[in-house]
N, CA, C and O atoms as a Tripos MOL2 file, in Angstrom:
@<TRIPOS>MOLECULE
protein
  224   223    56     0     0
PROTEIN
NO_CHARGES

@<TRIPOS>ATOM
      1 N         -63.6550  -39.1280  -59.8830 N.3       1 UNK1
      2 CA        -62.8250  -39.1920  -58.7190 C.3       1 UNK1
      3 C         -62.5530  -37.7890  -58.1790 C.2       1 UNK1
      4 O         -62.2790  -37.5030  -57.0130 O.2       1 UNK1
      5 N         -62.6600  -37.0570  -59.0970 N.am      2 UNK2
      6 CA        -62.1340  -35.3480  -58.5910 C.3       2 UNK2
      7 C         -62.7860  -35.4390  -57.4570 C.2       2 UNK2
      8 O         -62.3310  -35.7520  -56.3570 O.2       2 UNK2
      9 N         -64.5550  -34.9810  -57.9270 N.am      3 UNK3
     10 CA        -65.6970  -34.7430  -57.6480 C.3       3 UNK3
     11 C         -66.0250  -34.9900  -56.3000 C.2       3 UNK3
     12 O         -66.5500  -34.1180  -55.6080 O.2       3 UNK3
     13 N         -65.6400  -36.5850  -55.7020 N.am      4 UNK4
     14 CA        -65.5200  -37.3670  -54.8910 C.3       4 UNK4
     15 C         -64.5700  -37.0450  -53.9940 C.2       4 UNK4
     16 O         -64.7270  -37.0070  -52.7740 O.2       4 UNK4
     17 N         -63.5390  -36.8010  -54.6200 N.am      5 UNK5
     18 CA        -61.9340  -36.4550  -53.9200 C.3       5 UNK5
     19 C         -62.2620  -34.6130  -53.1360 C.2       5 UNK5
     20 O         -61.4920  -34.2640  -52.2420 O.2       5 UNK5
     21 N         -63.1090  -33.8800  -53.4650 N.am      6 UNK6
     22 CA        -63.6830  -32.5200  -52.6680 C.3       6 UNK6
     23 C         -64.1030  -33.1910  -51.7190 C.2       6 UNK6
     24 O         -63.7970  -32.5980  -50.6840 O.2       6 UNK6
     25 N         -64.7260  -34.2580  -51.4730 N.am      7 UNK7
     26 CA        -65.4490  -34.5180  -49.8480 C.3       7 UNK7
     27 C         -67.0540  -34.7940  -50.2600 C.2       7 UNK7
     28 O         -67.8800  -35.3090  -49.5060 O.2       7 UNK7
     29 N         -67.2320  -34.4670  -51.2310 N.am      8 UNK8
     30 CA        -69.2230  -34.7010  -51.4010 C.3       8 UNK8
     31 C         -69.7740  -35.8810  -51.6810 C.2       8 UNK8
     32 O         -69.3220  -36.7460  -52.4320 O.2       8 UNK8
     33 N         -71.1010  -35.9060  -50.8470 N.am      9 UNK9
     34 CA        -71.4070  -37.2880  -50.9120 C.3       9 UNK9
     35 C         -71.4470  -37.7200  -52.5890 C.2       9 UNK9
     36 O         -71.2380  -37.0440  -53.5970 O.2       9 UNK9
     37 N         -71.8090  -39.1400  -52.4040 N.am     10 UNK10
     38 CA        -72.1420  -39.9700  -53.3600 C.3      10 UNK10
     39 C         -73.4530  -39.0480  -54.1240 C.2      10 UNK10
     40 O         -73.5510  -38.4910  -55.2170 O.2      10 UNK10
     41 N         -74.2900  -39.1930  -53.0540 N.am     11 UNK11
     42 CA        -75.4780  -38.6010  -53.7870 C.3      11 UNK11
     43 C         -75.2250  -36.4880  -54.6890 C.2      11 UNK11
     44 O         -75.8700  -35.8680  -55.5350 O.2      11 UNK11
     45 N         -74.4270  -36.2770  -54.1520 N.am     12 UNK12
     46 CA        -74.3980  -35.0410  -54.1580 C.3      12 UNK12
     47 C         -73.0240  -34.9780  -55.8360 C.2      12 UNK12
     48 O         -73.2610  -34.4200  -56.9070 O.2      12 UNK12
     49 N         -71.9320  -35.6180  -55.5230 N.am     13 UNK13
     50 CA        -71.4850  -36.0150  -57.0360 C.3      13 UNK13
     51 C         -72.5750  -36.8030  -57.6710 C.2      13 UNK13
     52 O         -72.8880  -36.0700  -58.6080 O.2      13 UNK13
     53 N         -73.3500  -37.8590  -57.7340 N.am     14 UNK14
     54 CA        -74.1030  -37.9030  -58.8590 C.3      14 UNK14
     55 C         -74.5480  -36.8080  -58.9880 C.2      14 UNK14
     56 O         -74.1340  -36.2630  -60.0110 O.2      14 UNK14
     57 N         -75.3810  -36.0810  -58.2590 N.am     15 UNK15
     58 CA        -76.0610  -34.8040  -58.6790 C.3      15 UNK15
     59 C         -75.4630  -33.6860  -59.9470 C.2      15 UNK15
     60 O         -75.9900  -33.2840  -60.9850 O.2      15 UNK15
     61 N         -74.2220  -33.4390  -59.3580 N.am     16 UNK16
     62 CA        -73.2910  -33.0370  -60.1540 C.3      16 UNK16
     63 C         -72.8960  -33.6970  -61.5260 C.2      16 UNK16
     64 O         -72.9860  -32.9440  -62.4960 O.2      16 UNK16
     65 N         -72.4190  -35.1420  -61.7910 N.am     17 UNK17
     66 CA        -72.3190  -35.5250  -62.5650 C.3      17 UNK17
     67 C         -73.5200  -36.1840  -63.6940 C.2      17 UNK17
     68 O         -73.2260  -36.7010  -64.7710 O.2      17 UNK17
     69 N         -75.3670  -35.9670  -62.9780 N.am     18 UNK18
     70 CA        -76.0580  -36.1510  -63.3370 C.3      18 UNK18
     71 C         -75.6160  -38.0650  -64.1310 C.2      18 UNK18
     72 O         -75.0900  -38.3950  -65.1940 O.2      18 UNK18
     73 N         -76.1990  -38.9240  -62.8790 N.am     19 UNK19
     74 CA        -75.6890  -40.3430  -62.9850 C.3      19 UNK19
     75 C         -76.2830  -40.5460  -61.5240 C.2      19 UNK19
     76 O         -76.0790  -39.7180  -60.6360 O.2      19 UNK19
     77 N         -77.0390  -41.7140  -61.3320 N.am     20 UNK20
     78 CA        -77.2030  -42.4380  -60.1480 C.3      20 UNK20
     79 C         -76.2660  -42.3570  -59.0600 C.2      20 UNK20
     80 O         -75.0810  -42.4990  -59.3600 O.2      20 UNK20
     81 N         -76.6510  -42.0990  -57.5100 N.am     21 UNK21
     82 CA        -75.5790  -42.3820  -56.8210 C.3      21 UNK21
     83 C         -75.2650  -43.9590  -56.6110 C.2      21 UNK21
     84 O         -74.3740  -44.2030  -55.7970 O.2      21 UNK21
     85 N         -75.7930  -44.8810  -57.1490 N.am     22 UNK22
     86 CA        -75.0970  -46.1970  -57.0850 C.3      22 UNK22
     87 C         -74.0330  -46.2390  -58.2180 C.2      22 UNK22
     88 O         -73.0090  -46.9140  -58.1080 O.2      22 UNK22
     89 N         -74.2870  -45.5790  -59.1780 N.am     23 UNK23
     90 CA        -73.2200  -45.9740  -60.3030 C.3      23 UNK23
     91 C         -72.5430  -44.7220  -59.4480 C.2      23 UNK23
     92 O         -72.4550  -45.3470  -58.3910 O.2      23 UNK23
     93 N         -72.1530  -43.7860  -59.2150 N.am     24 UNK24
     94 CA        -71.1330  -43.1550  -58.2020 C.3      24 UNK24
     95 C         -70.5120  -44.3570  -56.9960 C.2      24 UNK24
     96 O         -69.3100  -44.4750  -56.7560 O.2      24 UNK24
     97 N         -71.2660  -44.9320  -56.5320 N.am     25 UNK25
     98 CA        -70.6830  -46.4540  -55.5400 C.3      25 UNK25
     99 C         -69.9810  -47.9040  -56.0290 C.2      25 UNK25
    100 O         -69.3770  -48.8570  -55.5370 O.2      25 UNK25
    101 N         -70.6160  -47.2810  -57.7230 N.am     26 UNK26
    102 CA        -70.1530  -48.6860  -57.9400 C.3      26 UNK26
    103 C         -68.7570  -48.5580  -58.7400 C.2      26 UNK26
    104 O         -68.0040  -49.5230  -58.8700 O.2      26 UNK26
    105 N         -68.4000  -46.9000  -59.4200 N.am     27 UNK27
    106 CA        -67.0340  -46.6000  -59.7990 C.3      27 UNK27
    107 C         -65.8020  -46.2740  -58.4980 C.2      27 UNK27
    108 O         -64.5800  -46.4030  -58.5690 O.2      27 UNK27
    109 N         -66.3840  -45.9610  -57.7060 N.am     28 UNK28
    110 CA        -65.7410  -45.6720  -56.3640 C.3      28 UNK28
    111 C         -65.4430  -46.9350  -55.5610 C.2      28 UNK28
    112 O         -64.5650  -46.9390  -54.6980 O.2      28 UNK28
    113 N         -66.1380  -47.9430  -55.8360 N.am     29 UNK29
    114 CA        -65.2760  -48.9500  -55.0390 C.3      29 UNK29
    115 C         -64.4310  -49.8130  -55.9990 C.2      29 UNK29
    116 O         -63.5590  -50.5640  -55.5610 O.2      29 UNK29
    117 N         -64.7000  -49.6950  -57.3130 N.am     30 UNK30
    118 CA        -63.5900  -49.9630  -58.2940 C.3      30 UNK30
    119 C         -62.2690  -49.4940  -58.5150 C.2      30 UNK30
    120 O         -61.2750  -50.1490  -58.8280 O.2      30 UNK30
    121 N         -62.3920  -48.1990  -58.3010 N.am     31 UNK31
    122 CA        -61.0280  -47.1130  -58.3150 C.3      31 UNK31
    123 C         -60.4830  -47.6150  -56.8160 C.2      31 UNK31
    124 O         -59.2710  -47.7220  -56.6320 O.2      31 UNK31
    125 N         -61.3350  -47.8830  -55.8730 N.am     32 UNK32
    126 CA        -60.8540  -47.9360  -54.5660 C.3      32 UNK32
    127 C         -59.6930  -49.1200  -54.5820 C.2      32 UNK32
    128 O         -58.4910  -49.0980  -54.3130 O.2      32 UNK32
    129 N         -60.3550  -49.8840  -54.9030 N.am     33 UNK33
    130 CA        -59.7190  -51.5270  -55.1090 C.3      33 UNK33
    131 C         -58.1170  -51.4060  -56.0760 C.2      33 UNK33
    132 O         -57.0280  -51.9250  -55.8290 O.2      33 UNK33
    133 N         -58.5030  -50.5870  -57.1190 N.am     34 UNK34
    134 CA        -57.2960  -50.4890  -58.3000 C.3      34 UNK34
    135 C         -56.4900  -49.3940  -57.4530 C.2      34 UNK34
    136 O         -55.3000  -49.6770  -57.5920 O.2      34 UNK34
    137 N         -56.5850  -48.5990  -56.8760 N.am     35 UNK35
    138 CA        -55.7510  -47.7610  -55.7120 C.3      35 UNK35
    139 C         -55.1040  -48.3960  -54.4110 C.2      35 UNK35
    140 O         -54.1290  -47.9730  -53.7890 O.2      35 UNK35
    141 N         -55.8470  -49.4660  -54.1590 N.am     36 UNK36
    142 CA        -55.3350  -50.6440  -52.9090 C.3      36 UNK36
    143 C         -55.9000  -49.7100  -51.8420 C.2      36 UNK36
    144 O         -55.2480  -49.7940  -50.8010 O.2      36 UNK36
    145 N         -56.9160  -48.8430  -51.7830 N.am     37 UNK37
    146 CA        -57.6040  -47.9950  -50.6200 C.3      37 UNK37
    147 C         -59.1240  -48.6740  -49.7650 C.2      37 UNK37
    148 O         -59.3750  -49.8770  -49.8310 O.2      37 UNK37
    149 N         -59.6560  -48.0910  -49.3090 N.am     38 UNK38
    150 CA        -60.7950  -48.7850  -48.6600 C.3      38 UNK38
    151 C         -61.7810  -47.3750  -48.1330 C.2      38 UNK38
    152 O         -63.0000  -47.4870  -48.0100 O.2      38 UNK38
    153 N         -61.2100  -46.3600  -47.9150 N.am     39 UNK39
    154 CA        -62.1440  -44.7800  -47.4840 C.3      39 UNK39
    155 C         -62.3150  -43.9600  -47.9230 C.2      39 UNK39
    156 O         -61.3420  -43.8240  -48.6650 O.2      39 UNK39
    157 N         -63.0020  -43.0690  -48.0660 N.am     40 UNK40
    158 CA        -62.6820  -41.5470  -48.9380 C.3      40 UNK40
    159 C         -61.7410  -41.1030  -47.9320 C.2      40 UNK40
    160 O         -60.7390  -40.9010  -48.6180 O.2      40 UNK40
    161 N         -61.4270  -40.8230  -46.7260 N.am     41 UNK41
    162 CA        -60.2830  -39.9420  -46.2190 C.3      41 UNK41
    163 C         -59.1210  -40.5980  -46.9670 C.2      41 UNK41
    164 O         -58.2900  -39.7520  -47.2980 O.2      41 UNK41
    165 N         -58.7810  -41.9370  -47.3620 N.am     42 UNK42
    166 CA        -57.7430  -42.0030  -47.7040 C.3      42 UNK42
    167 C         -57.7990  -41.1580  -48.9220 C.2      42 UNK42
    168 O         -57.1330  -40.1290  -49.0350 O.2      42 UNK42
    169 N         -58.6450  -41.6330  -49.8770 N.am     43 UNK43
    170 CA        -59.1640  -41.0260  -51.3440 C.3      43 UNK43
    171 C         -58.3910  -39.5230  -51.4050 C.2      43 UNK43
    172 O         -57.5130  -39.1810  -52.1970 O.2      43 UNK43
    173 N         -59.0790  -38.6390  -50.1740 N.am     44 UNK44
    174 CA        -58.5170  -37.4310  -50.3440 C.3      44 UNK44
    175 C         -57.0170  -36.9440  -49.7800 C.2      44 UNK44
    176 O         -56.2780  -36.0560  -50.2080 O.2      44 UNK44
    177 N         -56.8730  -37.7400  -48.8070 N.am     45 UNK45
    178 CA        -55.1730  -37.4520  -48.8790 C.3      45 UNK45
    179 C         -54.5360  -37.9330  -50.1200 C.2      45 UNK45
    180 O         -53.6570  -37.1510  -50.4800 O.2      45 UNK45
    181 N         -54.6310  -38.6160  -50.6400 N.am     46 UNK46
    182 CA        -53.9380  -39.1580  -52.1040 C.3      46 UNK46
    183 C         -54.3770  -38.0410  -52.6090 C.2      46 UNK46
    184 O         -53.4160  -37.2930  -52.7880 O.2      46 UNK46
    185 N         -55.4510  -37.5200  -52.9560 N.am     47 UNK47
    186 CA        -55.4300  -36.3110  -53.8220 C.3      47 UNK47
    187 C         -55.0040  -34.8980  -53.9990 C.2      47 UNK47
    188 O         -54.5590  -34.2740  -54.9620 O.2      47 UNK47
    189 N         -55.3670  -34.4900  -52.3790 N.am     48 UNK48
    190 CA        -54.3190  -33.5680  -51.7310 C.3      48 UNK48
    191 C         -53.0770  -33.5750  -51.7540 C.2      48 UNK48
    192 O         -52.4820  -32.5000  -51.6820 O.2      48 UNK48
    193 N         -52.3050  -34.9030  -51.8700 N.am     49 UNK49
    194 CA        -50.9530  -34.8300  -51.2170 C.3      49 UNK49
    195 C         -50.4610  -34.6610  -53.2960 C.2      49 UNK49
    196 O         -49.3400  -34.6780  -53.8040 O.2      49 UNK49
    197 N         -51.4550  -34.5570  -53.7840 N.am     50 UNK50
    198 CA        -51.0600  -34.9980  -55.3170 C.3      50 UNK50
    199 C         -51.0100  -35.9250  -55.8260 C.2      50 UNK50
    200 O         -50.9130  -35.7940  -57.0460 O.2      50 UNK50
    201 N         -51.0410  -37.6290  -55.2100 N.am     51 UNK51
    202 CA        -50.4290  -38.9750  -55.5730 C.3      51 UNK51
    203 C         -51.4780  -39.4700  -56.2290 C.2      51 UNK51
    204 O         -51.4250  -40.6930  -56.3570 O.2      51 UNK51
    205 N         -52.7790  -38.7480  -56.8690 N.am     52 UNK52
    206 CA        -53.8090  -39.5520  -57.3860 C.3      52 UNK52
    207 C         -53.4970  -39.6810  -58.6930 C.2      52 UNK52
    208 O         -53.4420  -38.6810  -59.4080 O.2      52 UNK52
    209 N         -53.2450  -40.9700  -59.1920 N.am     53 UNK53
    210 CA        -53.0890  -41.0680  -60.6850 C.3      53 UNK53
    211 C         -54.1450  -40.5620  -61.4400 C.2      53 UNK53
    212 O         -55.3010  -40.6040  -61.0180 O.2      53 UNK53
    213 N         -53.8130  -40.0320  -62.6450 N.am     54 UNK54
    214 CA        -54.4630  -39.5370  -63.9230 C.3      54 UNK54
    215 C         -55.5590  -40.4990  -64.6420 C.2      54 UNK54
    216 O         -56.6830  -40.2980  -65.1010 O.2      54 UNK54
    217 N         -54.7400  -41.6040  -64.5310 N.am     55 UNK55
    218 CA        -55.5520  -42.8390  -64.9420 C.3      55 UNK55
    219 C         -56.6090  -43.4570  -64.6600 C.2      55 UNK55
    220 O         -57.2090  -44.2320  -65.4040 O.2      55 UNK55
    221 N         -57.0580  -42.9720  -62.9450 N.am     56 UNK56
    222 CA        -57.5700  -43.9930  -62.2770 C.3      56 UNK56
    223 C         -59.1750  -43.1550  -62.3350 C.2      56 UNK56
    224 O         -60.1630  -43.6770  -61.8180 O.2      56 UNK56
@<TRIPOS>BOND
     1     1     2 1
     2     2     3 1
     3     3     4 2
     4     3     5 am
     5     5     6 1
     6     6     7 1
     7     7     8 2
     8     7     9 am
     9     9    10 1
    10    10    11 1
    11    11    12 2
    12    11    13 am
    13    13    14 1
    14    14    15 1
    15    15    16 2
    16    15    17 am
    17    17    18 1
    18    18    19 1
    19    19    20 2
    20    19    21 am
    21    21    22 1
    22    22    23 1
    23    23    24 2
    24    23    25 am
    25    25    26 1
    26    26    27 1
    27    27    28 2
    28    27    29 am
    29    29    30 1
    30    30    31 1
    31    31    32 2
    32    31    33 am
    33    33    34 1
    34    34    35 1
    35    35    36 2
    36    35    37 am
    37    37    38 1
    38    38    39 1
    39    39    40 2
    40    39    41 am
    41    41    42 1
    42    42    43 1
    43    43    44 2
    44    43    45 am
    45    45    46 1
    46    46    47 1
    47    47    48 2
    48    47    49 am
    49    49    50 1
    50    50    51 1
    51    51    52 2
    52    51    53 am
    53    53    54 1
    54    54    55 1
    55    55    56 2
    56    55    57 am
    57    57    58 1
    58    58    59 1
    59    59    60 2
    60    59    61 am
    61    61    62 1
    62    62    63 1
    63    63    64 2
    64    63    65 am
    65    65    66 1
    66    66    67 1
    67    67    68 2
    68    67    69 am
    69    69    70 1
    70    70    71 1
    71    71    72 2
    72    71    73 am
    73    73    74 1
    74    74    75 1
    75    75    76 2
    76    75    77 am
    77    77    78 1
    78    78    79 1
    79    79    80 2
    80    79    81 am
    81    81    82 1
    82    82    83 1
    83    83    84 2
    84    83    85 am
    85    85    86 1
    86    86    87 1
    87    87    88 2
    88    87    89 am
    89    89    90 1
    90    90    91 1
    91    91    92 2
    92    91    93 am
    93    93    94 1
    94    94    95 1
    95    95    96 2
    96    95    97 am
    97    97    98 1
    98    98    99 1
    99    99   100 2
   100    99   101 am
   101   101   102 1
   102   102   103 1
   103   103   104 2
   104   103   105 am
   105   105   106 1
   106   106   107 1
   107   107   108 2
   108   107   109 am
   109   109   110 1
   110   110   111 1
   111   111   112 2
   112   111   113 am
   113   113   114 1
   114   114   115 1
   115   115   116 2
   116   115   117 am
   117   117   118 1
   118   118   119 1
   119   119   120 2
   120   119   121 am
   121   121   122 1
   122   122   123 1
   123   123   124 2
   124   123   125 am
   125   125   126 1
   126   126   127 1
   127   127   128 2
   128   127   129 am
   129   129   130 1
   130   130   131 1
   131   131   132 2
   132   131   133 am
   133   133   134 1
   134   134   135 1
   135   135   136 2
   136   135   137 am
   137   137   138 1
   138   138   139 1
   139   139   140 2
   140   139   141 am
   141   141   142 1
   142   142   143 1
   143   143   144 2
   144   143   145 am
   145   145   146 1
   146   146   147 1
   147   147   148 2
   148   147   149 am
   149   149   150 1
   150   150   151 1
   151   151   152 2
   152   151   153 am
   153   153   154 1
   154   154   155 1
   155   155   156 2
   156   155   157 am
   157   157   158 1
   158   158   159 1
   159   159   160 2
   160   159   161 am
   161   161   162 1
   162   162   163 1
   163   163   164 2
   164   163   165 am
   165   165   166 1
   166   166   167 1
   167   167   168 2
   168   167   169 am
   169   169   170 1
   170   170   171 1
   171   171   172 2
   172   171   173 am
   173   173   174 1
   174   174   175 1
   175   175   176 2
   176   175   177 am
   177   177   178 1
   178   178   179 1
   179   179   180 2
   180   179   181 am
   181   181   182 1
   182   182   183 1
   183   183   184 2
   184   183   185 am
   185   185   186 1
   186   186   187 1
   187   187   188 2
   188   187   189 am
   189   189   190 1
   190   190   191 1
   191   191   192 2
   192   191   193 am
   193   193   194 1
   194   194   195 1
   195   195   196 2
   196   195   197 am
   197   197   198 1
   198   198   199 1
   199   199   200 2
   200   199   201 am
   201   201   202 1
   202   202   203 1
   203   203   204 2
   204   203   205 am
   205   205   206 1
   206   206   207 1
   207   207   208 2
   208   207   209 am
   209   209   210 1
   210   210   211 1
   211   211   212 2
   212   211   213 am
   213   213   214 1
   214   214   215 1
   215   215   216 2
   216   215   217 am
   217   217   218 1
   218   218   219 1
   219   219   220 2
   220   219   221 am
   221   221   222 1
   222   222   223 1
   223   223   224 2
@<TRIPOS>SUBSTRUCTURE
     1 UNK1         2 RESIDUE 1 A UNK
     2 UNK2         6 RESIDUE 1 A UNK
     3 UNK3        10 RESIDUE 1 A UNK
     4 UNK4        14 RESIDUE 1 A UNK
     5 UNK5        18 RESIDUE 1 A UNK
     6 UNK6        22 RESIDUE 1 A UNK
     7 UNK7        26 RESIDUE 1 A UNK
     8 UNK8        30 RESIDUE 1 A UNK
     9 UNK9        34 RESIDUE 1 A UNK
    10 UNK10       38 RESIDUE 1 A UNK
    11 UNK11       42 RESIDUE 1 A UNK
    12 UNK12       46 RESIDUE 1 A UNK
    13 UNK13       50 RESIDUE 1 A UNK
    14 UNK14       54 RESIDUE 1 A UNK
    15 UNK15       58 RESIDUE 1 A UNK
    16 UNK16       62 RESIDUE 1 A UNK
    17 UNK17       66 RESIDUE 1 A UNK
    18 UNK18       70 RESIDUE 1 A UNK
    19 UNK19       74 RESIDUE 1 A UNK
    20 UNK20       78 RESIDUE 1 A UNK
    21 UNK21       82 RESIDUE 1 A UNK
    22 UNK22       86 RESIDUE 1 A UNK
    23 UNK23       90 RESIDUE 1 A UNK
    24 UNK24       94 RESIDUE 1 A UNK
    25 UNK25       98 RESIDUE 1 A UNK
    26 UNK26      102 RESIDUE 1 A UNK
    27 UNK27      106 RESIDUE 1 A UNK
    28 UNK28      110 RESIDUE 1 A UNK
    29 UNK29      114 RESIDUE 1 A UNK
    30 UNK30      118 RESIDUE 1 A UNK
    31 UNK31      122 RESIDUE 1 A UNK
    32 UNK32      126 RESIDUE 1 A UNK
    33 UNK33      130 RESIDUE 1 A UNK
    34 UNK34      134 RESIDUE 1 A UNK
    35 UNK35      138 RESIDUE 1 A UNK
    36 UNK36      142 RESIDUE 1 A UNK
    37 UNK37      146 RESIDUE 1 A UNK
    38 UNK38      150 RESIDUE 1 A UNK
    39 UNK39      154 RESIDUE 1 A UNK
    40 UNK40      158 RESIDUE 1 A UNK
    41 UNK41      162 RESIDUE 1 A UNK
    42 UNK42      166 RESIDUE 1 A UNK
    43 UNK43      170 RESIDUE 1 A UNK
    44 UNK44      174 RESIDUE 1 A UNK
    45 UNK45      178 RESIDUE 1 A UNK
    46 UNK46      182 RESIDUE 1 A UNK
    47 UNK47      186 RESIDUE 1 A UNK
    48 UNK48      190 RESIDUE 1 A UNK
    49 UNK49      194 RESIDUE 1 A UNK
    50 UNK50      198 RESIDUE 1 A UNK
    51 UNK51      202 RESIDUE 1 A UNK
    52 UNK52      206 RESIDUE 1 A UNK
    53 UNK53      210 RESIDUE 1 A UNK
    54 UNK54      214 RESIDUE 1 A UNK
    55 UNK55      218 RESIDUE 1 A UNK
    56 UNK56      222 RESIDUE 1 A UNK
C-alpha cells in the first residue's frame, strides 16, 4: 500500500515489489474494499492526511 500510496502505477510497484502487476490489482482492490474506498486519489489522501491504517 505504501508503494501504491506514492502515486506509481500498478505495473511500476510490481516492478518494485518484484510480483505481477495483477497480484498488485488484485491486493489493491482488496485493501480498497476493507478501506470502504474505490481510487488511488482517495488511497493517497488517506495516506497523506496520515489516516491509513497499519493493518491494512
Amino acid at each position: 500500500m505504501q508503494v501504491v500510496s506514492r502515486g506509481v502505477t500498478n505495473r511500476e510497484a510490481a516492478a518494485q515489489l518484484i510480483v505481477s502487476p495483477r497480484t498488485v490489482d488484485h491486493h489493491l482492490r482488496s485493501k480498497f474494499a476493507k478501506l470502504g474506498i474505490s481510487s488511488r486519489p482517495e488511497l493517497i489522501r488517506l495516506a497523506t492526511a496520515g489516516d491509513l491504517p497499519e493493518s491494512v
